[in-house]
C-alpha positions as CSV (number, residue, x, y, z in Angstrom):
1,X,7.8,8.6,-20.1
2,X,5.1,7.8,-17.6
3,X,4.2,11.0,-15.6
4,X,6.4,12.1,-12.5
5,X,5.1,14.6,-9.4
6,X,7.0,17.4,-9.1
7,X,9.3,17.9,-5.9
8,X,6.5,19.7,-3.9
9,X,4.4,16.8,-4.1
10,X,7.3,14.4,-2.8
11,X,6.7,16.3,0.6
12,X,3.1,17.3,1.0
13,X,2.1,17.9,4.7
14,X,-1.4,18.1,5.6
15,X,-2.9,20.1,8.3
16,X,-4.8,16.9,9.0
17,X,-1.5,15.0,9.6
18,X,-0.6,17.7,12.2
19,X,-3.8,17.7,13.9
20,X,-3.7,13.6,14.3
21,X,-0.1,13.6,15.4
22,X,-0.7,16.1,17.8
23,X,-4.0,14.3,19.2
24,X,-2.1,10.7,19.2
25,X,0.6,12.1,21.5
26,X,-1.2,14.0,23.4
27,X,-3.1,10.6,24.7
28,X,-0.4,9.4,24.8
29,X,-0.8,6.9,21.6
30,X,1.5,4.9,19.3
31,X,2.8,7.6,17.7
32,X,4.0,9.8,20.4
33,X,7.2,10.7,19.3
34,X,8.8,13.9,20.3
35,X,11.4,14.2,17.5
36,X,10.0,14.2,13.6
37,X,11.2,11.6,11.7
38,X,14.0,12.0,9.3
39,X,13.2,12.0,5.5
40,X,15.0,10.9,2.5
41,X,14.9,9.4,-0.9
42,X,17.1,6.8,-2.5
43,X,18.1,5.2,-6.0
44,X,18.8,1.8,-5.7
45,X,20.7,0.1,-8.8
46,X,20.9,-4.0,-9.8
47,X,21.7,-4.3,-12.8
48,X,19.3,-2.6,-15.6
49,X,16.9,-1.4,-12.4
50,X,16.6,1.7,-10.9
51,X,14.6,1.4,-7.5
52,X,13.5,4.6,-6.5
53,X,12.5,4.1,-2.5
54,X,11.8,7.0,0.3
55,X,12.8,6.6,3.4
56,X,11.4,7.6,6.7
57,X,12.5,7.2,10.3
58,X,14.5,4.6,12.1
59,X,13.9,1.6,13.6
60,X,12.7,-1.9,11.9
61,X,11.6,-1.7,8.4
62,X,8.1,-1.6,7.4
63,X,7.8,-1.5,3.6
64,X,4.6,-0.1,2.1
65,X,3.4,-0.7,-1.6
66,X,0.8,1.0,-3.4
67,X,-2.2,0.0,-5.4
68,X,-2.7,-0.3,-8.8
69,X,-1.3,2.4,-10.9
70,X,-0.9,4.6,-8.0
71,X,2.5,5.6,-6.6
72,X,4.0,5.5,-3.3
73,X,2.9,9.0,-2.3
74,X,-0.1,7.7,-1.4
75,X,1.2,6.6,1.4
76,X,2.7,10.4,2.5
77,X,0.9,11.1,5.9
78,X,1.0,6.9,6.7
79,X,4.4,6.9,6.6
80,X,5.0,9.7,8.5
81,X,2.7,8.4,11.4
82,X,4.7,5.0,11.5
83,X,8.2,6.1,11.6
84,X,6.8,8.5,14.6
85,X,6.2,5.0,16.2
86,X,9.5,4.3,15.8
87,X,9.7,2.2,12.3
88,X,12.1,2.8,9.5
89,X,9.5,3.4,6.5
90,X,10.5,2.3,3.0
91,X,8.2,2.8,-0.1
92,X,10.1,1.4,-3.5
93,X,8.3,3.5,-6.2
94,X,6.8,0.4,-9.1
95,X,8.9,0.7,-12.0
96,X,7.8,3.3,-14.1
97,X,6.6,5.4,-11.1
98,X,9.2,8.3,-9.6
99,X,12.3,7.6,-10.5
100,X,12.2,4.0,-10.7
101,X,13.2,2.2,-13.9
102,X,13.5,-1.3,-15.4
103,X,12.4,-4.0,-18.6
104,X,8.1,-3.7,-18.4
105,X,8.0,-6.5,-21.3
106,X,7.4,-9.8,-19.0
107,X,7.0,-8.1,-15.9
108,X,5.2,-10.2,-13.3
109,X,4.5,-10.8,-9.6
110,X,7.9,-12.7,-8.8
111,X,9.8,-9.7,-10.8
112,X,8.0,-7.1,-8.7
113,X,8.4,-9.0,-5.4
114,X,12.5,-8.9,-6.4
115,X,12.1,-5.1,-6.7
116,X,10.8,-4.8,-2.7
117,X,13.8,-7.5,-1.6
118,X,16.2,-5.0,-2.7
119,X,15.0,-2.4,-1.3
120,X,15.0,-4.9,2.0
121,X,18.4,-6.0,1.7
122,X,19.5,-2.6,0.9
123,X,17.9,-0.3,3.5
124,X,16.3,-2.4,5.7
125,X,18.4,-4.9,7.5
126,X,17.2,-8.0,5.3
127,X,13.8,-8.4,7.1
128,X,10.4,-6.4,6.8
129,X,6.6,-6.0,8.1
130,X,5.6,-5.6,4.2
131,X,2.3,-3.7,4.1
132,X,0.4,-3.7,0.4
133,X,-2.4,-1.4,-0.3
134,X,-4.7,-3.4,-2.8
135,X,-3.1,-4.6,-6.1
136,X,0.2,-3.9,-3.8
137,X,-0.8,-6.8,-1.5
138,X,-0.2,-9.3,-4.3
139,X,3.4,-7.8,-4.6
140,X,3.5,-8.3,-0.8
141,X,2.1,-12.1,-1.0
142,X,4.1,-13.3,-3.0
143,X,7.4,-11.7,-1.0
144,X,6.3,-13.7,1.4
145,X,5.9,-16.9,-1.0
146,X,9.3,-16.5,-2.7
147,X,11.4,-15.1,0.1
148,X,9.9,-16.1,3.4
149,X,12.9,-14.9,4.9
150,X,12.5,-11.5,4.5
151,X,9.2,-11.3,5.6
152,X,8.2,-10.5,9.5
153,X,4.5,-10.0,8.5
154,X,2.3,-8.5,5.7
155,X,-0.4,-6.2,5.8
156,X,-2.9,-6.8,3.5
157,X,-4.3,-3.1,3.1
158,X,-7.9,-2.7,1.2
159,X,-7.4,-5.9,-0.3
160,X,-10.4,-6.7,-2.5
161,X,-12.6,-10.3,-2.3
162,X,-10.7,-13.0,-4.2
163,X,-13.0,-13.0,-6.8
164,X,-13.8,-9.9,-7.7
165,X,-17.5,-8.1,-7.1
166,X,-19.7,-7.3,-10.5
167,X,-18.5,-3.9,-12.1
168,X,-15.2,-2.7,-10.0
169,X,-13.2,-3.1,-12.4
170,X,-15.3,-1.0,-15.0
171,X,-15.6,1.5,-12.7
172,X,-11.8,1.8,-11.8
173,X,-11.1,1.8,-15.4
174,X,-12.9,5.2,-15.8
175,X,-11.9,6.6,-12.4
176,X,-7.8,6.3,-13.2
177,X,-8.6,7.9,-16.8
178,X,-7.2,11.5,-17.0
179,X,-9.1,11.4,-20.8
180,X,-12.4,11.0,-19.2
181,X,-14.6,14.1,-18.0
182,X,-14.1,15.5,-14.3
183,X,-17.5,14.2,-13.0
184,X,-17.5,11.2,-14.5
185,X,-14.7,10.2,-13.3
186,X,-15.1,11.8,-9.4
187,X,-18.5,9.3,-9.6
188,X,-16.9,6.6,-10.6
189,X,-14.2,7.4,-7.6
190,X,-17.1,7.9,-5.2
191,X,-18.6,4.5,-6.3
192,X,-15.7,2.1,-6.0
193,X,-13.2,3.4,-4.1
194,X,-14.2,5.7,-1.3
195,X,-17.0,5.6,1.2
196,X,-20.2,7.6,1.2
197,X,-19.3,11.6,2.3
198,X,-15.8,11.3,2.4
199,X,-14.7,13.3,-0.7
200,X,-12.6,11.8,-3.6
201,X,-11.4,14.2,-5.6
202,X,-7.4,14.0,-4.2
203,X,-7.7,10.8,-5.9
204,X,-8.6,12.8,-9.6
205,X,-4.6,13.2,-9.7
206,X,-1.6,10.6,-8.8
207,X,-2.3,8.1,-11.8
208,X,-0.5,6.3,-13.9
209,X,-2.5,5.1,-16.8
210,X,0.1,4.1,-19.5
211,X,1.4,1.4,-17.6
212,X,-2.4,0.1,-16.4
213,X,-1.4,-2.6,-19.6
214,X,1.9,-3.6,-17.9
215,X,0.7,-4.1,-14.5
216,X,-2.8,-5.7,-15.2
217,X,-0.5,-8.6,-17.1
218,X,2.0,-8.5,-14.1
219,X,-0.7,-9.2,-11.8
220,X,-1.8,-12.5,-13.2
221,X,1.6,-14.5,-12.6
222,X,2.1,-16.3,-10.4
223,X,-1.6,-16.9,-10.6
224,X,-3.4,-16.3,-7.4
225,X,-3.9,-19.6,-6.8
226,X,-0.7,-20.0,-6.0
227,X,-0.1,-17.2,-3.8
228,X,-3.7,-16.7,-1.8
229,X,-4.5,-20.0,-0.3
230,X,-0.8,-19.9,1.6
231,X,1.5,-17.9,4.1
232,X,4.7,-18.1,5.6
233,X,4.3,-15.3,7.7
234,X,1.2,-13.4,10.3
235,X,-0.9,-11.7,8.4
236,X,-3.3,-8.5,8.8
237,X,-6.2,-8.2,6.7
238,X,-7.2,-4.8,7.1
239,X,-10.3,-3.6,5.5
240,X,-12.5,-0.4,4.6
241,X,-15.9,-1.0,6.2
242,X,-17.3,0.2,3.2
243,X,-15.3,-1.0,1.0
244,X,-17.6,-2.3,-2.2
245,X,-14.6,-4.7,-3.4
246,X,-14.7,-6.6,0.0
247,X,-18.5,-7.2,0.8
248,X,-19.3,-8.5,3.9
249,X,-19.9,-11.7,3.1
250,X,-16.3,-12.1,2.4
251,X,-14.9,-10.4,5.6
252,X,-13.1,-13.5,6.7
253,X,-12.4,-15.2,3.5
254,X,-8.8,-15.2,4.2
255,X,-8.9,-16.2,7.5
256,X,-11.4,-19.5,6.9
257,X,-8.3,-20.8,4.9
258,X,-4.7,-19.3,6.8
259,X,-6.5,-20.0,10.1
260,X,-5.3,-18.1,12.8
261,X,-2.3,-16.5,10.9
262,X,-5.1,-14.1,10.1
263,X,-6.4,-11.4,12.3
264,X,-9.3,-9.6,10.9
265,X,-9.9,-5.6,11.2
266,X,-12.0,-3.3,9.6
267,X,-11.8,0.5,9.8
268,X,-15.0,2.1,10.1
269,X,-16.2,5.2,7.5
270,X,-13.7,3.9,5.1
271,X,-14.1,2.7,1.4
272,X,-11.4,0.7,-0.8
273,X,-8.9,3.7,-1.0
274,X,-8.9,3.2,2.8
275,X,-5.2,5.3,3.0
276,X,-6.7,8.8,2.6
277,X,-10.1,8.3,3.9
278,X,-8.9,7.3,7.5
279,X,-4.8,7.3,7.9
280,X,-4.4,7.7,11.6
281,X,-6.7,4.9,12.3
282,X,-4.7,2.8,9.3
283,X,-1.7,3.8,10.9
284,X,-2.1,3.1,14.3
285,X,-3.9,-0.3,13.6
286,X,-1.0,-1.3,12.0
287,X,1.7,0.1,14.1
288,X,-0.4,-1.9,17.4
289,X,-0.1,-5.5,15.1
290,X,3.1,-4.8,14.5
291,X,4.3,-4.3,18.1
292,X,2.5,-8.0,19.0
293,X,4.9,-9.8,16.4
294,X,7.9,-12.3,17.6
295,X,11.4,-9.9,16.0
């Protein structure tokens, strides 16, 4: 059985989520909120699958998917800032993450992207902002592709180049190995997923390595051929400025082809993990796209 966080971990609460709550309302921001958002988990069944989704705030759904072999944690102090903004925060574990279950053997995109409609459907009125954090913004692209209708806009979070940059996937390799030694891996974290002097080691934990097989096949259909050239709905390509999978030469790849469905950000001192290196500027650049969408 793939490894599960305890309970404590389901609720961490960072002194530095405090202190950027506190700053955002005191300035009067987009997350000031009197009230803390309610919190909440729940199992959603269909069929042989066991959808495992937490829930945060109230409001219109924003769904947010994590990247690969990574869980929705991730996303702990991001969620919390969004449904302070008013946003009912859903984030479906991946099968074989929390308590989320279902068939692996065949498991693609299109599967995946079925997974985040039920959680839609189920807990979030039938329509989201979906919001995917690197391999997670293939799960949200193809949403979009399959069931258009369900889709307000996606947030493509971290996403890397479309063709890959020399070595990131060797290096990512060793960095998500729990069997490889400490340092090696906490370089190998520095290199390709955070930026220079922000520290990686909360990354050492929260991965998922026996199912890196599963999901590595998943990701390949539909092919992203299929899926990256097109979109139904706005998107937001927000990037780490530091980010070695997106080089700058790339920065408005996406946009050249969808045009001005595209709007272009990139959040400064931030590498490809992007989430824990800067969430209150993640957060709030996302919240402030949201709140220019048509409902």
């Amino acid at each position: 059985m793939p490894p599960v966080r305890s309970p404590r971990q389901y609720r961490r609460f960072s002194l530095a989520w405090v202190t950027a709550a506190m700053m955002a309302a005191a300035a009067g921001g987009a997350f000031a909120q009197a009230a803390e958002p309610t919190s909440g988990r729940e199992l959603l069944r269909d069929g042989g699958v066991a959808i495992d989704v937490l829930v945060d705030g109230s409001g219109p759904a924003v769904v947010l998917l994590p990247s690969s072999q990574r869980d929705s944690l991730d996303f702990d102090e991001v969620a919390r800032q969004i449904a302070r903004a008013g946003y009912r925060v859903l984030r479906p574990q991946p099968r074989g993450m929390g308590h989320s279950r279902g068939p692996m053997e065949g498991l693609d995109l299109s599967i995946l992207a079925r997974d985040v409609v039920l959680a839609i459907d189920r807990l979030g009125g039938g329509r989201a902002v979906i919001v995917g954090h690197a391999y997670g913004h293939f799960v949200a692209r193809v949403v979009d592709l399959e069931h258009p209708s369900r889709v307000r806009g996606v947030v493509v979070l971290g996403a890397a180049a479309r063709v890959f940059p020399k070595g990131m996937v060797e290096s990512l390799a060793v960095a998500a190995d729990p069997g490889k030694p400490r340092e090696e891996r906490l370089k190998q974290l520095q290199f390709s997923m955070f930026a220079p002097g922000n520290d990686a080691s909360s990354w050492l934990e929260g991965w998922h390595p026996a199912l890196r097989e599963a999901y590595r096949k998943a990701g390949a259909t539909p092919s992203k051929d299929v899926w990256w050239p097109v979109s139904n709905a706005p998107i937001l390509d927000l990037q780490g400025g530091e980010d070695p999978w997106r080089p700058p030469a790339t920065r408005n790849e996406l946009k050249d082809v969808l045009g001005d469905k595209v709007t272009v950000r990139v959040i400064p001192r931030a590498g490809h993990a992007l989430i824990p290196e800067q969430p209150a500027a993640v957060s709030e650049a996302i919240v402030e796209w949201i709140r220019a969408l048509q409902p």
